[in-house]
N, C-alpha and C positions, 0 to 999 in steps of 0.2 A: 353699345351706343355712345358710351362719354367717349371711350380713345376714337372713334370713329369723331367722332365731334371735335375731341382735342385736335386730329388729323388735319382736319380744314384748317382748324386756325393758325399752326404752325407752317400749315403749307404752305399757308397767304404769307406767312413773317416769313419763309427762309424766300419765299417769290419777292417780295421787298428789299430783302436784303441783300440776295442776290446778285440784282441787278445794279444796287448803289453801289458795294462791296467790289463788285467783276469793273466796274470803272476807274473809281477809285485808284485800283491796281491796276491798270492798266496805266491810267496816267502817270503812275511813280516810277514803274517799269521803264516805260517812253524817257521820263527826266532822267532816269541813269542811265541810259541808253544815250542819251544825248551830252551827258556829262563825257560819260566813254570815248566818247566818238573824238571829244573837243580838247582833249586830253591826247588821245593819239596824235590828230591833224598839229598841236601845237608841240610835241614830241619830235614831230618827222618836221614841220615848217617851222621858223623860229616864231615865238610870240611878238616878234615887232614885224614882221613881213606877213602874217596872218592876220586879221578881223574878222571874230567871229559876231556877227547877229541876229539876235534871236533867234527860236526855233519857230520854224515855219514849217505846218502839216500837211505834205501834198494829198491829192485823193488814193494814189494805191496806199499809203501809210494808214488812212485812214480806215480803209476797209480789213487791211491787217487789224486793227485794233478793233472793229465791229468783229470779227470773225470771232477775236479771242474771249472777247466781252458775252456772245451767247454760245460760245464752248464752256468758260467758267460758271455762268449761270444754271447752265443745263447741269454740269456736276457738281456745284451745290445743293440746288434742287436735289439732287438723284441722293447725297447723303439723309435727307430727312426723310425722304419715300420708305429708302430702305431701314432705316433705323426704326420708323411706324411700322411699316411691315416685320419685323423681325420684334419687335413688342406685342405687337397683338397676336401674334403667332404663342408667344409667349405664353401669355396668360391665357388665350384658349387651352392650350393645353394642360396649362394648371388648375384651369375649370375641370375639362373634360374627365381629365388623369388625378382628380383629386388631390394635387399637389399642393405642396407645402409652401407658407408663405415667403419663410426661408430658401426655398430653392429658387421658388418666384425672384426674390429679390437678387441673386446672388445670379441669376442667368440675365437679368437685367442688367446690373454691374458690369456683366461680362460685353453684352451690345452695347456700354457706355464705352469703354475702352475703347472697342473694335470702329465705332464709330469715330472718336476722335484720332484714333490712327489714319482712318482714312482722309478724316479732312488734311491732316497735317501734310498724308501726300501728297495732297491734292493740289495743294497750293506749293509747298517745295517744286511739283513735278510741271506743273501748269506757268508758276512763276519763270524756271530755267527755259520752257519752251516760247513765249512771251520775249524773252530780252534776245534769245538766240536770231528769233522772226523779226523782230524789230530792227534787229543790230544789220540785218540781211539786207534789209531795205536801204538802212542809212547807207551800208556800202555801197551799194547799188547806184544812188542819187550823188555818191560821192565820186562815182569814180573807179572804185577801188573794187579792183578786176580779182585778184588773188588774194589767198586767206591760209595761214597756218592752222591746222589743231592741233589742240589743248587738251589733255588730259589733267585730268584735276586734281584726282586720287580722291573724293568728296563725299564718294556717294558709300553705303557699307557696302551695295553689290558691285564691284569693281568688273567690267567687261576686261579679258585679257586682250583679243584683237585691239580694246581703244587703248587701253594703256601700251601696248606693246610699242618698241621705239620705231621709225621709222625709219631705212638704211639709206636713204636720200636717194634711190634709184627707182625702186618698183613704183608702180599704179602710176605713175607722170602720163602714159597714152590710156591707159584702159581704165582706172580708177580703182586697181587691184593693190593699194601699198602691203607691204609684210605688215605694217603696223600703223594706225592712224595717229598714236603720239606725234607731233611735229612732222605731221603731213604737208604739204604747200600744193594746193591746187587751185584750180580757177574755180570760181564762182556757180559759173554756167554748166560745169559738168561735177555733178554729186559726187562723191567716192561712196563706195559701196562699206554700207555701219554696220551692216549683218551680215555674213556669210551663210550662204544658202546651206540647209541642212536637208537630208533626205527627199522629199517632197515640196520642204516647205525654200520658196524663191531668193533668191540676194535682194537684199533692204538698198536702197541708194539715200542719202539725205545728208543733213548736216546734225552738228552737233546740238546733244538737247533736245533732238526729236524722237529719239527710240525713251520707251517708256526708265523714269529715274535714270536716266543718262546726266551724269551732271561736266560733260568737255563743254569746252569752251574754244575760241578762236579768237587769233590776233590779226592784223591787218597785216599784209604783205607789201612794201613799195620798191618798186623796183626801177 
């Protein structure tokens, strides 16, 4: 009855925190998303022939960052769920099975760890998909029709098709490059992040979207 008790109340604090937390970062994301962008534009135009002013949030922008705000919420939420559940699982059994307090505690330790692994990904993996959607839009509103990828070398699971170089010839009509390292493709049509394996289909997207994928992309002018 108390972890059942304690359960609410932590529910209520990570539901609070949540949702301040999931904005918070959304709006920092959006700032270096717009640092980026102004950094390119004054790259490619000289800074005395460019003005850049303020940032103005149109409505599809807007709903990208509602989207990402109750994605994050929901996965935070979902780390306390499971970490309760996996506690009380715990010690029933250490009731049931007459267990030690010593094992009690030391299986407990082990869901503290497992739990802050996951928050850690959660926010490394949730963050990279955030600045990728955002940066998508700004192109978009900018203009800017074509995009190189980026491989990063960043992440510890290294995909070979995204690192692999790309020969500057395949995937330009179909979205098939040998490699998506310093790929150049349009916007409007995805190159294909996963190749289809047995049953399971070809992924099409951009960078940042396949799970801890950590490429990145540059703007293309041509």
């Amino acid at each position: 009855k108390r972890l059942e008790k304690l359960g609410s109340v932590w529910q209520k604090r990570f539901e609070e925190y949540a949702k301040t937390k999931s904005e918070q970062v959304v709006k920092k994301v959006l700032k270096a998303s717009d640092t980026q962008i102004k950094q390119i534009l004054i790259h490619f135009f000289s800074a005395e022939r460019l003005e850049l002013v303020g940032s103005v949030i149109p409505n599809t922008l807007k709903q990208v960052m509602k989207t990402h705000i109750i994605e994050n919420v929901s996965l935070i939420k979902s780390i306390q769920s499971q970490y309760h559940e996996r506690i009380v699982g715990a010690v029933s059994r250490s009731i049931t099975n007459a267990g030690s307090i010593k094992s009690l505690t030391e299986e407990i330790a082990k869901y503290n760890s497992q739990g802050l692994n996951r928050a850690n990904l959660i926010a490394l993996d949730q963050t990279r998909k955030m600045y990728s959607s955002l940066n998508l839009r700004r192109f978009d509103e900018l203009g800017i029709k074509k995009v190189m990828w980026l491989h990063t070398h960043a992440g510890k699971t290294v995909r070979p098709y995204h690192a692999r170089r790309w020969d500057g010839k395949s995937g330009l009509t179909d979205g098939h490059p040998n490699g998506l390292n310093g790929f150049i493709f349009n916007l409007e049509d995805k190159p294909v992040i996963q190749e289809a394996i047995g049953k399971q289909k070809e992924i099409r997207g951009y960078p940042a979207e396949l799970p801890f994928c950590t490429c990145t992309w540059c703007a293309v002018f041509e």
